[in-house]
C-alpha positions in Angstrom: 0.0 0.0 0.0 1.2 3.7 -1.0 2.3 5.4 2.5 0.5 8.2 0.8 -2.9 6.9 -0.3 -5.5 8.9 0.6 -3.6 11.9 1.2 -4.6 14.6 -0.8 -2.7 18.4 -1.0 -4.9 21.6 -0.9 -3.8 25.2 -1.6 -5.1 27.6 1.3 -6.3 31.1 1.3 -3.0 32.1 1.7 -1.1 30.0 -0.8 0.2 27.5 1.6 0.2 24.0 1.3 -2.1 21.8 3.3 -1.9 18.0 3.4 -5.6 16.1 4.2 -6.6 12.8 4.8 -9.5 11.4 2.7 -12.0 10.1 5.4 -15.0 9.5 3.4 -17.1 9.5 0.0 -20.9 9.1 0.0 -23.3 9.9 -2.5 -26.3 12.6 -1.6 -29.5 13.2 -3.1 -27.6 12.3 -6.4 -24.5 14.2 -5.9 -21.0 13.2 -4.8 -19.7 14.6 -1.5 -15.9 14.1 -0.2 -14.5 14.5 3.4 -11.3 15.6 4.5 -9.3 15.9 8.0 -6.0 17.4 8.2 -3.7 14.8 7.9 -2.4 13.6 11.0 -5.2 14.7 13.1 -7.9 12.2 13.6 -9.5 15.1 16.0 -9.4 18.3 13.5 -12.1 19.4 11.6 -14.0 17.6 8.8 -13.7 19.7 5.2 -16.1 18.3 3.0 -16.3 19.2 -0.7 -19.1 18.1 -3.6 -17.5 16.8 -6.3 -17.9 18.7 -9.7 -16.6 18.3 -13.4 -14.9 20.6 -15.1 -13.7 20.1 -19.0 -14.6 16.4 -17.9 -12.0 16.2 -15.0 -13.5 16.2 -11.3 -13.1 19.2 -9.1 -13.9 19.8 -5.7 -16.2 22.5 -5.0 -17.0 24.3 -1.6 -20.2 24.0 -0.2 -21.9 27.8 0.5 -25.3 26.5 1.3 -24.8 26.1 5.2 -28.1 24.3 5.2 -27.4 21.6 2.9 -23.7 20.9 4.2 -25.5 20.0 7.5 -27.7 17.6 5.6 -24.2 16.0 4.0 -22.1 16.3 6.9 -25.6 14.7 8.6 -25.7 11.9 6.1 -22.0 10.8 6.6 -22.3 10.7 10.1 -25.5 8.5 9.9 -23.4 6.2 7.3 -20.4 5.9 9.4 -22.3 5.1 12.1 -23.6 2.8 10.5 -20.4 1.2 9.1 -19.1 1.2 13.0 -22.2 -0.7 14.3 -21.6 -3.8 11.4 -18.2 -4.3 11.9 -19.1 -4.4 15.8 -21.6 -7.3 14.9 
């Protein structure tokens, strides 16, 4: 396995580089959504972008609509619960 599957880079506000961890990919009243936590720190803050195209390559897009992130970031929560609960079982 790559060391560095999963791991994404991002370009900030500022310019600077940030590394992520891909966490999660689930699919929302027919769109695709992606989740993100700063790479090394399985207690920072989800990112989550919906996946666009763009001259037929995928692009992430931020979310504005406050109200429908909460529905996504809902929905993954719900799934990876979910996901937790089975592999209890």
């Amino acid at each position: 396995m790559n060391e560095n599957e999963g791991i994404i880079e991002l370009i900030g506000d500022k310019g600077d580089v940030l590394k992520f961890e891909h966490i999660g990919t689930i699919e929302y009243k027919k769109e695709k959504y992606v989740f993100f936590q700063p790479f090394g720190d399985e207690a920072g803050e989800v990112t989550v972008f919906k996946i666009g195209f763009n001259g037929g390559e995928e692009v992430l897009l931020p979310i504005a609509d406050e109200k429908l992130l909460e529905e996504v970031f809902n929905e993954f929560v719900k799934i990876y619960d979910e996901d937790g609960e089975d592999e209890e079982n």
